[in-house]
C-alpha atoms as one frame of an Amber mdcrd trajectory, in Angstrom:
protein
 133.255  46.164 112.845 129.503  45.871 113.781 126.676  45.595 112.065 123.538
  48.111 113.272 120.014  46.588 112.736 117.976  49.748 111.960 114.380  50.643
 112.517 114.713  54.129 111.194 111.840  56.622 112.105 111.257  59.144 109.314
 110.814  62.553 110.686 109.983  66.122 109.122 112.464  68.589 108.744 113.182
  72.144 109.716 116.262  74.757 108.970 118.284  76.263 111.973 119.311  79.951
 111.252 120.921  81.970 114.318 120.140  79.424 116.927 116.597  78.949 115.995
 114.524  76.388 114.366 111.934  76.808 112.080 109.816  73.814 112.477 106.055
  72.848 110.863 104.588  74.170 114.324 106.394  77.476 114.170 110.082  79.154
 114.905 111.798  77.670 118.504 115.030  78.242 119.950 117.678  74.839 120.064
 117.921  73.116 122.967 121.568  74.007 123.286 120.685  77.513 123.486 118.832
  77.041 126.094 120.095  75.008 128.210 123.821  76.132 128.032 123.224  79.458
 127.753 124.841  80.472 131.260 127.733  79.099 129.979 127.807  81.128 126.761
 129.699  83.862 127.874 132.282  81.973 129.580 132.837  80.084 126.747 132.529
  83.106 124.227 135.748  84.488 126.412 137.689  81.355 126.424 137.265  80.816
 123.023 138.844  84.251 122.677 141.337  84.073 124.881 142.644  80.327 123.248
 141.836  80.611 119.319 143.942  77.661 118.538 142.638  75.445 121.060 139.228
  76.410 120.085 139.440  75.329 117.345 140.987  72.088 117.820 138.233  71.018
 120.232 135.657  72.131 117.515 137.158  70.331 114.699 137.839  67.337 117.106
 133.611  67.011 117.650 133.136  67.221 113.868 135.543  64.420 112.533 134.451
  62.675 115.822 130.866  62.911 115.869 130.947  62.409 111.470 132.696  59.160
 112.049 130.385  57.882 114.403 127.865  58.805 112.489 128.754  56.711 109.805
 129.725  53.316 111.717 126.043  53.139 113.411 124.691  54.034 109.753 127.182
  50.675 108.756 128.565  53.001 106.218 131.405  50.503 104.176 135.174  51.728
 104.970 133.698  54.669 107.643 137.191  54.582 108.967 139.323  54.640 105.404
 140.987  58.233 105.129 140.484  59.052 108.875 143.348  61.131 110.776 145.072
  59.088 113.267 144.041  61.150 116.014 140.324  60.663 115.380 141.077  57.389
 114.853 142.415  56.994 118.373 139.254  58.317 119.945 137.323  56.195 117.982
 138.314  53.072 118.600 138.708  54.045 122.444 135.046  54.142 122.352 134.284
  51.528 120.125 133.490  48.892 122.719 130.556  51.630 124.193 128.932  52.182
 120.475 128.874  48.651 119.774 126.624  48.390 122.903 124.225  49.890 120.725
 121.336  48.627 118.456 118.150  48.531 116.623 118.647  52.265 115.454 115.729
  54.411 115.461 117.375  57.824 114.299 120.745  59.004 113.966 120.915  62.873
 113.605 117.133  63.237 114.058 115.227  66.740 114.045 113.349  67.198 116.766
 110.588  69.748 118.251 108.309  70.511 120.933 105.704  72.926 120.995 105.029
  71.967 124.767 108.731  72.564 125.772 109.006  75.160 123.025 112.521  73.953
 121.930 113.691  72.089 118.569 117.531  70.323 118.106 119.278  67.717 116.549
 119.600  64.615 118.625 122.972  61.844 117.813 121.665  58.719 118.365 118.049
  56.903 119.167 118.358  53.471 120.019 118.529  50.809 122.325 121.591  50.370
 124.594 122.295  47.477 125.764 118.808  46.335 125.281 116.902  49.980 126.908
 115.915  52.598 124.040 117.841  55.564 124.826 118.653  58.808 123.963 122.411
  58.976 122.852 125.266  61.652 122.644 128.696  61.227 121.620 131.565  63.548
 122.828 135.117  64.258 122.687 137.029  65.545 125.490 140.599  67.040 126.050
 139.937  65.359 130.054 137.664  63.621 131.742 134.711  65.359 132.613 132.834
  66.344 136.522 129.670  65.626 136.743 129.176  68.335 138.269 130.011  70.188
 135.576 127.972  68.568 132.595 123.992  69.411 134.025 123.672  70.158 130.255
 124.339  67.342 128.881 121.798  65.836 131.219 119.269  68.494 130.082 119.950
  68.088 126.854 119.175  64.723 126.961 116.044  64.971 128.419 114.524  67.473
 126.260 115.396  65.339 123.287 113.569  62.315 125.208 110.860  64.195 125.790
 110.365  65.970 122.048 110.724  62.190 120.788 107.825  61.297 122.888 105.929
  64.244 121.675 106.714  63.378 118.153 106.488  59.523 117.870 104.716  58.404
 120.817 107.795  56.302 122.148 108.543  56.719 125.320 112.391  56.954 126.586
 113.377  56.706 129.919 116.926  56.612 129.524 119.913  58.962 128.376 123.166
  57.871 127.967 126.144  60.056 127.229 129.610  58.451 125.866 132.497  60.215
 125.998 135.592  59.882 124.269 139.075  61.867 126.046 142.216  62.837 124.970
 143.745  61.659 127.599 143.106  57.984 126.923 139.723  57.907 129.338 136.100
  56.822 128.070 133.044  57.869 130.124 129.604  56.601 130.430 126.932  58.493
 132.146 123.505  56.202 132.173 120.338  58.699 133.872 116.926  58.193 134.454
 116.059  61.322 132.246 112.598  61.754 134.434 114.966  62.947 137.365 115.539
  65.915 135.243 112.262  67.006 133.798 111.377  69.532 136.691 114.965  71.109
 136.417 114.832  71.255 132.425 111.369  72.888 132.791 112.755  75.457 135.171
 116.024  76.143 133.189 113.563  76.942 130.340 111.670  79.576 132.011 114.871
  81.109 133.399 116.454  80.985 129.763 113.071  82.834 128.636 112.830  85.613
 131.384 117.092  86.157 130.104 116.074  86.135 126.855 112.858  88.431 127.158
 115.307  90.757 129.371 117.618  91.031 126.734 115.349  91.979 124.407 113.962
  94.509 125.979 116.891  95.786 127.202 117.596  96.585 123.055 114.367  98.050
 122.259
């Protein structure tokens, strides 16, 4: 098992409640919300429609994502007491975590009052040698990507709210992927492709939003 170096950045702190944040500089929506949010009611019905897979899927990020968690944090024994299932996915992706050092947040808060959004980003740190911003899934298949502009999104706004907050610039996103079906995926992007689309998914997200509320009143 590896040993992280850290260089942990200490951040404030805010409390999510209904898909907002309430941050120091005032009350923002996460960056989930935002940028998945066409995908919300698709999901919403599927979720429905396959209860038991649902929930699978949900519990399999959680034990996942808590597991990884703990190795980069070099937590002793992370893997004692661990399903074997989680277990498999784990060490799948091993080889693609270890690629990873000199730690500068793991589960770090983030806001921006520029791009008005707050979330919780995985993993800061250098991979293989560029500082990144980092996100660990699990999949049931491989995924298109096509399919996963929200990841990229994602991504980006969490590079960009670092910046904001620190003054340390990232450039690159990396997402790591873990699958059921035996596959691990790596998706490396220049997050400053997708700055003009994340801006632009932002005001669509608030003209839906502001719709929606007045469509209450």
């Amino acid at each position: 098992m590896k040993h992280f170096n850290h260089d942990l950045v200490t951040l404030p702190t805010g409390e999510r409640i209904d898909g907002f944040y309430h941050t120091p500089d005032g009350t923002f929506p996460s960056v989930t919300s935002v940028v998945g949010w066409k995908k919300t009611q698709f999901f919403a019905q599927w979720r429905k429609n396959n209860p038991k897979e649902a929930r699978r899927t949900v519990n399999r990020g959680v034990r996942l994502h808590s597991l990884l968690e703990s190795y980069v944090l070099n937590t002793p024994d992370c893997t004692k007491s661990v399903d074997p299932y989680t277990l498999d996915l784990f060490y799948q992706i091993q080889s693609e975590v270890d690629k990873i050092d000199n730690i500068r947040g793991v589960e770090s808060f983030l806001w921006s009052k520029t791009l008005g959004l707050a979330g919780r980003t995985d993993c800061v740190a250098e991979y293989d040698g560029v500082l990144s911003i980092i996100d660990f899934k699990g999949s049931t298949r491989p995924k298109q990507e096509k399919d996963i502009e929200n990841y990229f999104l994602q991504g980006t706004a969490y590079a960009m709210m670092w910046e904001e907050m620190t003054g340390q610039k990232i450039d690159q996103l990396v997402i790591l992927i873990s699958c059921d079906e035996g596959e691990v995926q790596v998706f490396k992007k220049d997050i400053n492709q997708y700055k003009d689309t994340l801006k632009a998914a932002i005001v669509e997200w608030k003209e839906h939003y502001e719709f929606g509320q007045n469509k209450q009143a």
